[in-house]
N, C-alpha and C positions, 0 to 999 in steps of 0.2 A: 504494500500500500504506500503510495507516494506523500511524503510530510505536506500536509497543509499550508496554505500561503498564510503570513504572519509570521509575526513574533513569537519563541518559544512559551512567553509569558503570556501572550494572548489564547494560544491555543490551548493550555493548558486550563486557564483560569471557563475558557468556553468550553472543555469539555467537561471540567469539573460541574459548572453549571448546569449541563443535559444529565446529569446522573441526579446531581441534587434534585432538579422540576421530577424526571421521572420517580425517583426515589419516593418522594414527596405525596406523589401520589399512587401509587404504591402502599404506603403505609396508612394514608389517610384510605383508602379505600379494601384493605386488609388487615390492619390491624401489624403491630409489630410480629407475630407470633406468624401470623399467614402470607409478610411479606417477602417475596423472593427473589432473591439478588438475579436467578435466572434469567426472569419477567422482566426485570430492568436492563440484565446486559442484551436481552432479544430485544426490547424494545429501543434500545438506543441504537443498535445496528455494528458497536464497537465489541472490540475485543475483549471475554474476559479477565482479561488480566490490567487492561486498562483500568476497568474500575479501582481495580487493588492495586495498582497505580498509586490512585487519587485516595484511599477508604482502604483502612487496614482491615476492617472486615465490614458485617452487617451491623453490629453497632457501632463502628466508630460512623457509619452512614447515617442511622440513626439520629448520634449526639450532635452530628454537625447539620443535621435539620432542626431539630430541637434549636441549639444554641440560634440559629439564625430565625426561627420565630418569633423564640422567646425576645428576640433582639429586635424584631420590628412590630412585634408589640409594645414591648416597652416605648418602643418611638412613637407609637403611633397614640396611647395612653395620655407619656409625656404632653405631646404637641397638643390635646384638646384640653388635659390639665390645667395647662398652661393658661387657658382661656379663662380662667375663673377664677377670682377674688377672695374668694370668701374661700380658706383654707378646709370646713366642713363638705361644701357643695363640692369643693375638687377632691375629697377622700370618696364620697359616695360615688361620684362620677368615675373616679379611678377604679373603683372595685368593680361599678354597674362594667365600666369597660373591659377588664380585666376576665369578668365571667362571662362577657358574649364573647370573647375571644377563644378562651376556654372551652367553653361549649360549642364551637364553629366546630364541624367535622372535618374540615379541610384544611 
């Protein structure tokens, strides 16, 4: 297979990317338990070893969707927080947001 046009860093951080979306959903629609790295390297079209590449295994695929959730939740929390005055209203607002987050299955 012939190296991709771009930079090593570009391609890298873009394939890392198609693993995580597929990964992603994957889990959200499987469950940790039922999801299968298989399913994701068929579904990406790449090789598996490329995943393990990028993902030491099925959980280190896992913690690094986790971590980036948990990470644009917290932004996205933050930034409407943000919007409100009254230190009470932003703690409920936090939580209300916090638990539709939570509860999104996706």
């Amino acid at each position: 297979m012939a190296k991709r046009p771009g930079t090593n860093k570009n391609n890298y951080d873009e394939t890392q990317s198609v693993f995580l979306a597929l990964a992603r959903l994957e889990f959200a629609t499987h469950g940790y338990a039922g999801a299968s790295t298989n399913r994701i390297v068929e579904q990406s079209g790449m090789a598996r070893g490329t995943l393990y590449y990028h993902f030491k295994d099925k959980e280190d695929l896992f913690r690094c969707i986790f971590k980036n959730l948990t990470t644009e939740s917290n932004a996205e929390i933050a930034r409407h927080v943000a919007k409100v005055s009254d230190p009470f209203e932003a703690l409920i607002l936090g939580a209300d947001l916090f638990f539709e987050h939570a509860l999104d299955p996706t």
